[in-house]
N, CA and C atoms as an extended XYZ file, in Angstrom:
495
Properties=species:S:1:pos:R:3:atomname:S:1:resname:S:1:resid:I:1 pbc="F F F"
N      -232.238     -160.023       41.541 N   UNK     1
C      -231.686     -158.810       42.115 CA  UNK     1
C      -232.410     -157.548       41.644 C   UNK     1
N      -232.597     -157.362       40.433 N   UNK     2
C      -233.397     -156.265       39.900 CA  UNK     2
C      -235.045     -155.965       40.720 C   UNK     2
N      -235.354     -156.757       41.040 N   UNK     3
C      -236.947     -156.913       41.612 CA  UNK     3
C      -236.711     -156.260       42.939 C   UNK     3
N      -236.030     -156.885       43.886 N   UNK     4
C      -235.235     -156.238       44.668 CA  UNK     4
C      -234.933     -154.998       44.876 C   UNK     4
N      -233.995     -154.472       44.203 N   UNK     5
C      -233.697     -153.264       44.057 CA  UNK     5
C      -235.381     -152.373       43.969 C   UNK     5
N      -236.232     -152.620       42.826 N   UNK     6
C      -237.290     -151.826       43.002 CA  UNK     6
C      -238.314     -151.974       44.065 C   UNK     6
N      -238.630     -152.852       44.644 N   UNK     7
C      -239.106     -152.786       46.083 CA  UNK     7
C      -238.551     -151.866       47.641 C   UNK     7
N      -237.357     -151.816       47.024 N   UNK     8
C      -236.188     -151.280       48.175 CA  UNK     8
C      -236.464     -149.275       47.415 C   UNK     8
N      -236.840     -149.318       46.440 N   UNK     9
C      -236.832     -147.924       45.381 CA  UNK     9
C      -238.574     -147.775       45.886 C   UNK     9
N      -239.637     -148.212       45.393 N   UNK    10
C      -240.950     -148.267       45.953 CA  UNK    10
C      -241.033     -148.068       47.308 C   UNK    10
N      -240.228     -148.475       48.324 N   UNK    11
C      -241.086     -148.830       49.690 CA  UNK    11
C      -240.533     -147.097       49.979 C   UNK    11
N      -238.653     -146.973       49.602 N   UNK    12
C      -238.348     -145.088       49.680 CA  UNK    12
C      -239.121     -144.400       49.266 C   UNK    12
N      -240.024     -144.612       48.065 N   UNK    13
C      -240.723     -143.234       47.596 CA  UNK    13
C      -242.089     -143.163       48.281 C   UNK    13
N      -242.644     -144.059       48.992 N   UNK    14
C      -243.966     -144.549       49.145 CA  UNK    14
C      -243.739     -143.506       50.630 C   UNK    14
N      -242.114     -144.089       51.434 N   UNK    15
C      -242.346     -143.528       52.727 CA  UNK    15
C      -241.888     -141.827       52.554 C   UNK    15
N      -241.034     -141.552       51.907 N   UNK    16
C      -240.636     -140.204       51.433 CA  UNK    16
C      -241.810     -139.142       51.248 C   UNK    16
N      -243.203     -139.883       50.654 N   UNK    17
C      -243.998     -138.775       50.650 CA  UNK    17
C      -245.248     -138.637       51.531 C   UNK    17
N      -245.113     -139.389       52.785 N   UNK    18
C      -246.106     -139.181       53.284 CA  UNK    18
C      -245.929     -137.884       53.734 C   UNK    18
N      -247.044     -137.474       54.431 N   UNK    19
C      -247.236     -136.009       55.345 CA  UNK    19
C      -248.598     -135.778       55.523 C   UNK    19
N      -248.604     -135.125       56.403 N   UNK    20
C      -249.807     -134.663       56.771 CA  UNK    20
C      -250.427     -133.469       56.224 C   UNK    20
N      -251.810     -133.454       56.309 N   UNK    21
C      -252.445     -132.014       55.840 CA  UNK    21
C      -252.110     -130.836       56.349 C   UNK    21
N      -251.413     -130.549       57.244 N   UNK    22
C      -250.535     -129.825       58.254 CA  UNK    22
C      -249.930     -128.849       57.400 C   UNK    22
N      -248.303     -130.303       57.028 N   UNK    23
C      -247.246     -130.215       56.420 CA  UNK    23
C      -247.753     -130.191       54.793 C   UNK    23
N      -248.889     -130.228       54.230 N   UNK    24
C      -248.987     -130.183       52.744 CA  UNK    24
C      -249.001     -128.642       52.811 C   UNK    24
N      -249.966     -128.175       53.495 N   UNK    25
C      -250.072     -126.800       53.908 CA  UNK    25
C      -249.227     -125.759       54.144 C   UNK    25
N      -248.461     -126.070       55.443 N   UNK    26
C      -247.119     -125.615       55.360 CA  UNK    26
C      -245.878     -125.390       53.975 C   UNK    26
N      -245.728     -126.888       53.258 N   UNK    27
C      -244.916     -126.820       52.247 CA  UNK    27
C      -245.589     -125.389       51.368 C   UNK    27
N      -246.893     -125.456       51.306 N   UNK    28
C      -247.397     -124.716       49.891 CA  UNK    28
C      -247.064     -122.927       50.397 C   UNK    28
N      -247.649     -123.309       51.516 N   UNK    29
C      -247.600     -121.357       51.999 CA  UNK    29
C      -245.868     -121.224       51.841 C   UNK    29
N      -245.099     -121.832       52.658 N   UNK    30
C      -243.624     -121.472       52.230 CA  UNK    30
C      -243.375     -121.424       51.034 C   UNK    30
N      -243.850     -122.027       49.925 N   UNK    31
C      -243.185     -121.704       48.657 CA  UNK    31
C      -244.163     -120.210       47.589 C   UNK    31
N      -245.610     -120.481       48.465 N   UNK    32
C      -246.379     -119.310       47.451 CA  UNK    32
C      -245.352     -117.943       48.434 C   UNK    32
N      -245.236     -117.953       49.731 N   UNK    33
C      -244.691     -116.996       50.311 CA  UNK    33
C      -242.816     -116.887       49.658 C   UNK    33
N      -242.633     -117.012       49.034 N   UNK    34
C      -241.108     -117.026       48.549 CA  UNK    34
C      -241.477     -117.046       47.180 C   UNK    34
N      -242.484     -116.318       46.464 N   UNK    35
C      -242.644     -115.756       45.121 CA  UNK    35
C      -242.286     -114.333       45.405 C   UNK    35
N      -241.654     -113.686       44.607 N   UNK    36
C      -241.489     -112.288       44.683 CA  UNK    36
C      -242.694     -110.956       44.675 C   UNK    36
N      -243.919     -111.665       43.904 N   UNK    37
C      -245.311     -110.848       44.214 CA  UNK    37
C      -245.754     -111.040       45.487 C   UNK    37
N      -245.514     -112.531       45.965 N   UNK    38
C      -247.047     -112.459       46.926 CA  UNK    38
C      -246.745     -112.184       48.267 C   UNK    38
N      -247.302     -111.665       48.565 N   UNK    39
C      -247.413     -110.632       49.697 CA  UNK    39
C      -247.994     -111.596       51.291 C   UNK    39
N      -248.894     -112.678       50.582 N   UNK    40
C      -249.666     -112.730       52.104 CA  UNK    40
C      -250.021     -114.073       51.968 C   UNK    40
N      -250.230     -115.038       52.738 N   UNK    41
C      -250.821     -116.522       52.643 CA  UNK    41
C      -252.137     -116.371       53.648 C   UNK    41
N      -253.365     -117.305       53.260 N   UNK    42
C      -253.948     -117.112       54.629 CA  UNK    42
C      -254.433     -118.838       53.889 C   UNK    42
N      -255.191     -119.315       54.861 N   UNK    43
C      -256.388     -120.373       54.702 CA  UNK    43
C      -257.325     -120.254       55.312 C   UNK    43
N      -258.716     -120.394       54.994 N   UNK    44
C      -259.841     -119.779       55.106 CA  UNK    44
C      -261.083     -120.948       54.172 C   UNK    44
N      -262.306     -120.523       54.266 N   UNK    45
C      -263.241     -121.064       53.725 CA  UNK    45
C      -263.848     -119.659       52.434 C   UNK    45
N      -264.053     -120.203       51.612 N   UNK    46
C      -264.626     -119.643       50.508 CA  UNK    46
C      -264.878     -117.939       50.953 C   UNK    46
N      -265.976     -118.332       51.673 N   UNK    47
C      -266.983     -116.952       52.837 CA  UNK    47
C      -265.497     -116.263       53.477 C   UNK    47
N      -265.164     -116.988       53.788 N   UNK    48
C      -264.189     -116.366       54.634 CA  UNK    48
C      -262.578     -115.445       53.914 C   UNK    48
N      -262.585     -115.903       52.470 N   UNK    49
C      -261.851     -114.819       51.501 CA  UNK    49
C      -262.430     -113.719       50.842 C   UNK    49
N      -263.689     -113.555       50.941 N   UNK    50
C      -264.871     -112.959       49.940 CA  UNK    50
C      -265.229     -112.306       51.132 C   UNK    50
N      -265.261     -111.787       52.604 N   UNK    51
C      -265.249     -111.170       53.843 CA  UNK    51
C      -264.437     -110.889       54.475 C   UNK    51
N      -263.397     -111.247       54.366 N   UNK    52
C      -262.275     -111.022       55.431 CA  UNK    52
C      -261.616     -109.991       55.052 C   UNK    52
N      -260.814     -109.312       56.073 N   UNK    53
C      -260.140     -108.313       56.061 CA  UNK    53
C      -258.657     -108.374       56.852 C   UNK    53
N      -258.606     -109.627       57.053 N   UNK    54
C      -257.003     -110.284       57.758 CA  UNK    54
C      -256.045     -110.264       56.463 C   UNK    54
N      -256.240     -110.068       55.341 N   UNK    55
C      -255.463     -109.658       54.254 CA  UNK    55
C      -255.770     -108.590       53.599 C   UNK    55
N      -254.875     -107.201       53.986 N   UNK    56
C      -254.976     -105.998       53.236 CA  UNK    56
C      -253.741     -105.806       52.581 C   UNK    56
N      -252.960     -106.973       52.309 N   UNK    57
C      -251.604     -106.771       51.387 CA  UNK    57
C      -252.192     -107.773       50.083 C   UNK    57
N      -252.043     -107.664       49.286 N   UNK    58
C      -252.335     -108.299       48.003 CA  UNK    58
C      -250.696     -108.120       47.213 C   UNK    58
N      -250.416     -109.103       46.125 N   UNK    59
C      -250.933     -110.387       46.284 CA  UNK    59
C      -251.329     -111.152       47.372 C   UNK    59
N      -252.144     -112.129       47.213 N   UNK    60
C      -252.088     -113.047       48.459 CA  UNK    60
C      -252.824     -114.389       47.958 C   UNK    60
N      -252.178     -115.350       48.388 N   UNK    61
C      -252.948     -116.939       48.252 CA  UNK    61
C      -253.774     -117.549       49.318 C   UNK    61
N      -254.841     -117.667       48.835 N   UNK    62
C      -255.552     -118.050       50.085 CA  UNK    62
C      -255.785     -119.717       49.396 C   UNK    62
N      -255.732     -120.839       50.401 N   UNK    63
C      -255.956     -122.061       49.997 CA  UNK    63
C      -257.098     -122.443       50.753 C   UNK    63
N      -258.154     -122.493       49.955 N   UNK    64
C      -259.426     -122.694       50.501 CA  UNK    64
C      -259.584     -124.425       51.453 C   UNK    64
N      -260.237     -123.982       52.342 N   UNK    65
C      -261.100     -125.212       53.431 CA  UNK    65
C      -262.341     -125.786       53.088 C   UNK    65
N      -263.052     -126.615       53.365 N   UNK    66
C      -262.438     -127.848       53.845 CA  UNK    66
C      -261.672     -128.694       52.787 C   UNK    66
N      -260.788     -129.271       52.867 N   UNK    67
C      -260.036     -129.882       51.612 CA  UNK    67
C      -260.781     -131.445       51.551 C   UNK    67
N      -260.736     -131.969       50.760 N   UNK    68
C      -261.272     -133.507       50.375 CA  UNK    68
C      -260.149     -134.399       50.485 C   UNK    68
N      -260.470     -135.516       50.882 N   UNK    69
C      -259.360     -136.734       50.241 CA  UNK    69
C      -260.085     -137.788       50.703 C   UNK    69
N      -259.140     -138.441       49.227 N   UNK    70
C      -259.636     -139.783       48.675 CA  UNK    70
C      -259.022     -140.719       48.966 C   UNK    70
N      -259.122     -141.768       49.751 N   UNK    71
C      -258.230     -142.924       50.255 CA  UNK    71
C      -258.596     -143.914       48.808 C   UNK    71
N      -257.467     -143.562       48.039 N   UNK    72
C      -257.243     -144.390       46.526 CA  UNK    72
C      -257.074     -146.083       47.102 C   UNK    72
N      -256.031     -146.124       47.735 N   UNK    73
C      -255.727     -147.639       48.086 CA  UNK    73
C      -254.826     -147.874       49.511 C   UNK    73
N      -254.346     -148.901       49.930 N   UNK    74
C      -253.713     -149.228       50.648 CA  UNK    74
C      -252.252     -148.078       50.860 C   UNK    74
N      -251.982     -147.640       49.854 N   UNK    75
C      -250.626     -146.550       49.530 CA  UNK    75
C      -250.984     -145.347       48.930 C   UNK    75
N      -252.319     -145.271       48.839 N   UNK    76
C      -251.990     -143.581       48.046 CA  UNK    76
C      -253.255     -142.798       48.644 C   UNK    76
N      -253.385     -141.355       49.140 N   UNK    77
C      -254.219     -141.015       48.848 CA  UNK    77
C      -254.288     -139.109       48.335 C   UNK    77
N      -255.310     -138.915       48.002 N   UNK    78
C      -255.282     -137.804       47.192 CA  UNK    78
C      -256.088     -136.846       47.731 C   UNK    78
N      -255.355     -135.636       48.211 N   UNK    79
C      -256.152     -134.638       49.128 CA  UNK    79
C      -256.352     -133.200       47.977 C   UNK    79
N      -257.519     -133.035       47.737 N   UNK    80
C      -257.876     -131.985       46.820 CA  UNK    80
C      -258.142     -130.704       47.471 C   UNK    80
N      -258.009     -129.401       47.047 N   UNK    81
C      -258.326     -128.146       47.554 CA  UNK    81
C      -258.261     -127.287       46.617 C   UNK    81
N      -258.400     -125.964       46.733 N   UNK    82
C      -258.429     -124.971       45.977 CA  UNK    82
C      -257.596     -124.155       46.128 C   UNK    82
N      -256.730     -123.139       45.390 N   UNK    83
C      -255.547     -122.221       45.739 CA  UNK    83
C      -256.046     -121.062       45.065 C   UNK    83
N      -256.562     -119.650       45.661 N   UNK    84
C      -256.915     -118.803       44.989 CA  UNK    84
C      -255.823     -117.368       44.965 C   UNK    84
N      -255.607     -117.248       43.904 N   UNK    85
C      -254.434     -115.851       43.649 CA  UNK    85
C      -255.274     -114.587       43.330 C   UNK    85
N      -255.314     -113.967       44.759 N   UNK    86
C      -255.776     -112.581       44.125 CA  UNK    86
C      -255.050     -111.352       44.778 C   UNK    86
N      -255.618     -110.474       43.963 N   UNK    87
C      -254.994     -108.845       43.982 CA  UNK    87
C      -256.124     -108.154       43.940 C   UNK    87
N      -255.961     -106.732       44.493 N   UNK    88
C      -257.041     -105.616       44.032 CA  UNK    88
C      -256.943     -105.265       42.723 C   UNK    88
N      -257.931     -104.985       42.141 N   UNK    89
C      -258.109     -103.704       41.151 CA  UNK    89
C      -258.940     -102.659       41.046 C   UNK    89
N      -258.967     -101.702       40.163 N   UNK    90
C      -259.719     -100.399       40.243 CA  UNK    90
C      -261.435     -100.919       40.069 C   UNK    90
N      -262.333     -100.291       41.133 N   UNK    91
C      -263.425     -100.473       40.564 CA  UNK    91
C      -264.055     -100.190       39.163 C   UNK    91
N      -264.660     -100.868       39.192 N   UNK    92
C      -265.613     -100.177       37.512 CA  UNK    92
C      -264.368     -100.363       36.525 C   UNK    92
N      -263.522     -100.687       36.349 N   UNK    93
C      -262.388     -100.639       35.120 CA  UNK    93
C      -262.344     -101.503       34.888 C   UNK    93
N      -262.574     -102.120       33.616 N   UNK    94
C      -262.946     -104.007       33.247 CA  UNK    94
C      -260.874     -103.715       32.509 C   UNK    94
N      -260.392     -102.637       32.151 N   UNK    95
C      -259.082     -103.144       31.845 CA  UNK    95
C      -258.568     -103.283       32.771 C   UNK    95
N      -258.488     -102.792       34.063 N   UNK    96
C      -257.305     -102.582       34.637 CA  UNK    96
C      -257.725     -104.394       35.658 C   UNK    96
N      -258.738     -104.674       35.567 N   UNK    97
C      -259.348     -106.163       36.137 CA  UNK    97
C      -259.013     -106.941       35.642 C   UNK    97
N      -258.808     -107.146       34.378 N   UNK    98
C      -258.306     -108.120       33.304 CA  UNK    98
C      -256.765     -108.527       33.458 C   UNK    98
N      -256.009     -107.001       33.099 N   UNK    99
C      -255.010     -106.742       33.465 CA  UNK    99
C      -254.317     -107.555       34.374 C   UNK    99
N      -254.776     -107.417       35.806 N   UNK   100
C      -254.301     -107.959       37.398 CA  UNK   100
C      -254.541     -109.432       37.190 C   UNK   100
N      -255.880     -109.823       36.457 N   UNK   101
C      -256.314     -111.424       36.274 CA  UNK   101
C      -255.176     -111.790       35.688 C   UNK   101
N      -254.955     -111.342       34.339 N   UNK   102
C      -253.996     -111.867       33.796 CA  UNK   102
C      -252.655     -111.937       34.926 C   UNK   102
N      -252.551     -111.420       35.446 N   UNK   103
C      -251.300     -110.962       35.976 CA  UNK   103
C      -251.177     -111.896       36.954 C   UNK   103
N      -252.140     -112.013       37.528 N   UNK   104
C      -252.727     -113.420       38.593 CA  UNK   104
C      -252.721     -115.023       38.234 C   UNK   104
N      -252.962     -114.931       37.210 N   UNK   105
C      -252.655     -116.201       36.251 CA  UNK   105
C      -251.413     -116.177       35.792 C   UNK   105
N      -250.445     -115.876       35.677 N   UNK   106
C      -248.852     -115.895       35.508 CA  UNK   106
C      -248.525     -116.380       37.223 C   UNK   106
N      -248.540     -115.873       37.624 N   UNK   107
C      -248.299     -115.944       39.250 CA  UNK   107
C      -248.765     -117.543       39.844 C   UNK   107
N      -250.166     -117.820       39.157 N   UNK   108
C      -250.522     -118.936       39.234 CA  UNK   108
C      -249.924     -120.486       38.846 C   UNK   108
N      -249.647     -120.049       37.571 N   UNK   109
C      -249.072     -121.084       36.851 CA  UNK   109
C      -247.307     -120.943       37.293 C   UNK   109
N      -246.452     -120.357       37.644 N   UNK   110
C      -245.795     -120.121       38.383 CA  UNK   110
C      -245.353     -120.798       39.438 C   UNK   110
N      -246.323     -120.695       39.971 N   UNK   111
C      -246.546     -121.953       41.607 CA  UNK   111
C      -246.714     -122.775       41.175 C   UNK   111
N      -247.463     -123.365       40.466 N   UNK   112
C      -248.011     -124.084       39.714 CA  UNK   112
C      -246.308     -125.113       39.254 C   UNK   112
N      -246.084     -124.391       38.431 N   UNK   113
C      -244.746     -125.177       38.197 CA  UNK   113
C      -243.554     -125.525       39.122 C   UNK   113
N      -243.545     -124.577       40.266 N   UNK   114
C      -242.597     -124.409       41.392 CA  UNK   114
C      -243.028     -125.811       42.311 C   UNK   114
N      -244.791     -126.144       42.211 N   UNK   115
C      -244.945     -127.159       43.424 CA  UNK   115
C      -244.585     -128.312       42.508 C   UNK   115
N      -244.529     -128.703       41.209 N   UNK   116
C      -244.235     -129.586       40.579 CA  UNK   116
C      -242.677     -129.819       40.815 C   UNK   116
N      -241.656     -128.909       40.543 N   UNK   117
C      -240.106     -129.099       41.268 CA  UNK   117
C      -240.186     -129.618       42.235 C   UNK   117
N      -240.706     -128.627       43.065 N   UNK   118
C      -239.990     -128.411       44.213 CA  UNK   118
C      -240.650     -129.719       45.275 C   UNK   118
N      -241.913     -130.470       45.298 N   UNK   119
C      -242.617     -131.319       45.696 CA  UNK   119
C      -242.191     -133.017       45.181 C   UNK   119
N      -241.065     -133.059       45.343 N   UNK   120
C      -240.780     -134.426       44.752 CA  UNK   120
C      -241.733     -134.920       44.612 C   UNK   120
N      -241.685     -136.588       44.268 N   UNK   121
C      -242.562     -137.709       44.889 CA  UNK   121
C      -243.917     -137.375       45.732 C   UNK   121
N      -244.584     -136.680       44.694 N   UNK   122
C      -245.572     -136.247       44.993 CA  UNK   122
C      -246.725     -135.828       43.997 C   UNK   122
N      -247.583     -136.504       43.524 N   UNK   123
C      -248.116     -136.702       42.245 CA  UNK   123
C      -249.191     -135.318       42.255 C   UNK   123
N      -249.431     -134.663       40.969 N   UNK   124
C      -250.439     -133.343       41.286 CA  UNK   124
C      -251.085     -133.844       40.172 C   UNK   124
N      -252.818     -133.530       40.172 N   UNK   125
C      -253.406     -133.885       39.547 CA  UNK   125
C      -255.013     -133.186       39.205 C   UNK   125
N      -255.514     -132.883       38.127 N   UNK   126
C      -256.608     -132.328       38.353 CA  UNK   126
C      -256.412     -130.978       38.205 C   UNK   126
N      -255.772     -130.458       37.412 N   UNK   127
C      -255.444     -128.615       37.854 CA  UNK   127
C      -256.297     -127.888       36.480 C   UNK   127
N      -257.189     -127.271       37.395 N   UNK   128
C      -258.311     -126.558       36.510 CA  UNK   128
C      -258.340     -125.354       37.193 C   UNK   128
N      -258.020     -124.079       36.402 N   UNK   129
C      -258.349     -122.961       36.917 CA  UNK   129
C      -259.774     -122.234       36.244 C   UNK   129
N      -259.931     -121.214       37.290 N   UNK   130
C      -260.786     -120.379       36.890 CA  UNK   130
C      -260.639     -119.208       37.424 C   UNK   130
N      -261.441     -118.026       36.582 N   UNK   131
C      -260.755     -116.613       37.119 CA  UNK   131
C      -261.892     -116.087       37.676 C   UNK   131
N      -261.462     -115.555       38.682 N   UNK   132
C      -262.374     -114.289       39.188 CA  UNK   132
C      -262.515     -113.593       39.483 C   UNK   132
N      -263.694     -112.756       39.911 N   UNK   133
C      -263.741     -110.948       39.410 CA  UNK   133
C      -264.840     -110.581       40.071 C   UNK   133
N      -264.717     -109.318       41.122 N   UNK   134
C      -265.802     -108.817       41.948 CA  UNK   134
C      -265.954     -109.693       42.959 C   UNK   134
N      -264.723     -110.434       43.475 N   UNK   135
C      -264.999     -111.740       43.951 CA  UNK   135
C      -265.313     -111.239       45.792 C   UNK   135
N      -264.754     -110.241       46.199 N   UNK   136
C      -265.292     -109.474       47.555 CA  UNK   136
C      -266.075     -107.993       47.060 C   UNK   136
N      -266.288     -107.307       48.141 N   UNK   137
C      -266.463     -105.985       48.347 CA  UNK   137
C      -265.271     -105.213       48.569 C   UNK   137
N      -264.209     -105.817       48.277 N   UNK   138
C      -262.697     -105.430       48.026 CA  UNK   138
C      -262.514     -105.553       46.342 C   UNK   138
N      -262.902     -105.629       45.624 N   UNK   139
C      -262.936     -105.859       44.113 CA  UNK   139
C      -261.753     -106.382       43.622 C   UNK   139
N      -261.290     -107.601       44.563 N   UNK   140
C      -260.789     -108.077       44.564 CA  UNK   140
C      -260.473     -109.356       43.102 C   UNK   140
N      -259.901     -109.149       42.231 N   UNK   141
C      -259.940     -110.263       41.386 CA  UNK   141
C      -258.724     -111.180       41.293 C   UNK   141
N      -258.894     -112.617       40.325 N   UNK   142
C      -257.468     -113.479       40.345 CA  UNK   142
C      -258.322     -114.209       40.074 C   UNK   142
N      -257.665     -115.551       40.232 N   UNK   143
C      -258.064     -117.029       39.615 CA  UNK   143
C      -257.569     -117.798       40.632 C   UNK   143
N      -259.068     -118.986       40.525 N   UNK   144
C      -258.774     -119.983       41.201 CA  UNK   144
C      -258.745     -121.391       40.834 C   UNK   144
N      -257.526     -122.242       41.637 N   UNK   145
C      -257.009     -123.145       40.654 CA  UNK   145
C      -257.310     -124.219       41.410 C   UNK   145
N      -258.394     -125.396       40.984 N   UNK   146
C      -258.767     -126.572       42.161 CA  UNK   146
C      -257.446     -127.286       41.759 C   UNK   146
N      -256.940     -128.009       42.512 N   UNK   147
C      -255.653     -128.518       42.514 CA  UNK   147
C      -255.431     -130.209       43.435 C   UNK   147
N      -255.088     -131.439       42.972 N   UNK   148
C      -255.180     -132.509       43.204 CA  UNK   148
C      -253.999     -132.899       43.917 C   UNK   148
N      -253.244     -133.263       45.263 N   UNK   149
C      -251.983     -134.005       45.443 CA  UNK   149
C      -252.314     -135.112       46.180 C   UNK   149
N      -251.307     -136.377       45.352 N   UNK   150
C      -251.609     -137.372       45.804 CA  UNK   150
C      -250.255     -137.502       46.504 C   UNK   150
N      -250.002     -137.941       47.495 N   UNK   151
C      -249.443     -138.788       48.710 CA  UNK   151
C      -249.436     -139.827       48.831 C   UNK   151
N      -248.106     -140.485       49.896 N   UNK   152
C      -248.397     -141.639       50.021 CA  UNK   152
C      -248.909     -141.919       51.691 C   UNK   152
N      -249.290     -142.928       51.527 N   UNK   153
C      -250.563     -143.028       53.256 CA  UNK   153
C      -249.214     -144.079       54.285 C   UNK   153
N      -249.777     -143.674       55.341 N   UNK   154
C      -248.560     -144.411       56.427 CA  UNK   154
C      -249.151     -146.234       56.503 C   UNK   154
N      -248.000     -146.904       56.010 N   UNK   155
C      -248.097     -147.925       56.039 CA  UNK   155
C      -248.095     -148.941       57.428 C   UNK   155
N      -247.174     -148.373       58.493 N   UNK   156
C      -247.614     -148.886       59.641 CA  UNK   156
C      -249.005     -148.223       60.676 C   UNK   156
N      -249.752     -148.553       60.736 N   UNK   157
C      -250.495     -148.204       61.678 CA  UNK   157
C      -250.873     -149.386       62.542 C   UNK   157
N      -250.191     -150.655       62.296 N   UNK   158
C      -251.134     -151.278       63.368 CA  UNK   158
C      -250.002     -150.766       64.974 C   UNK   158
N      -249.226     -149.800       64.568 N   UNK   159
C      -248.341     -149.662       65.672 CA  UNK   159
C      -249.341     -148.327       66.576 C   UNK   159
N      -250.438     -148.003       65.847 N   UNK   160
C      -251.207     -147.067       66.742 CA  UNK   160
C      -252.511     -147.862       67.389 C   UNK   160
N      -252.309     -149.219       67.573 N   UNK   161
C      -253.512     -149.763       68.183 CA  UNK   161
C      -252.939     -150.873       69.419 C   UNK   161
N      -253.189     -151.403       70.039 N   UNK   162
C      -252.933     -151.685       71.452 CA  UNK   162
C      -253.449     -153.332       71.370 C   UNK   162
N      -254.400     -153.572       70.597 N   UNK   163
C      -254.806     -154.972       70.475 CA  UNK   163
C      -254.659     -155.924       68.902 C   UNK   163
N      -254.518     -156.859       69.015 N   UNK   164
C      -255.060     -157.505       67.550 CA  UNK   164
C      -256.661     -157.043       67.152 C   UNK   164
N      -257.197     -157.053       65.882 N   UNK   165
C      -258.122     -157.181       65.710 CA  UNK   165
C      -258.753     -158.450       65.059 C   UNK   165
């Protein structure tokens, strides 16, 4: 009976966390957007936070493109990306830059702990930040945090194919 029971506990958590890159996306912007600093979500490519001008409210999280993933096994796989927290600061002022970094890194780790709650059954892995500074022609600084979630992968698919193979 016990064996049982954890197969019936495994097969719930396995199906509980699938989702799509969509919905990983979605989950994250709803929760960085329901911090009391941040102001703005976008997703974008590297070039495309370090140029853009579709965010003139700061804070703002931009979760960088293209994301990676790793088909671990039959049940898991692990889609990696980057989450960058930045704000303006004063040009030429290495305190008042520091300052906002720091300030950006609270904010970070923050989320940081919020996607760990709030993301059940959902493994995070790999979390290395780094800060940065002068990072547009907006002097824009914050830190960016490469960030690991593993998932679980949809176990039926032969229901999306039409023949035996």
């Amino acid at each position: 009976m016990p064996i049982f029971r954890f197969l019936l506990i495994s097969c719930y958590i396995r199906k509980n966390n699938t989702m799509t890159i969509n919905e990983l996306i979605t989950k994250i912007s709803e929760l960085a957007l329901s911090h009391d600093q941040v102001v703005a979500f976008h997703v974008g490519e590297t070039f495309d936070v370090a140029t853009s001008k579709s965010s003139e409210r700061y804070p703002a999280v931009w979760l960088e493109i293209p994301l990676t993933t790793d088909y671990q096994d039959a049940r898991r796989k692990t889609h990696t990306t980057a989450l960058n927290f930045l704000t303006l600061a004063k040009s030429d002022d290495i305190s008042d830059q520091m300052y906002k970094t720091s300030d950006m890194e609270v904010i970070a780790d923050q989320m940081l702990q919020a996607i760990d709650d709030k993301f059940q059954n959902i493994g995070l892995s790999d979390i290395v930040g780094l800060t940065l500074r002068n990072f547009s022609d907006d002097d824009l600084v914050g830190i960016r945090v490469d960030i690991s979630f593993t998932i679980g992968r949809e176990c039926d698919y032969k229901e999306s194919f039409d023949t035996e193979l």
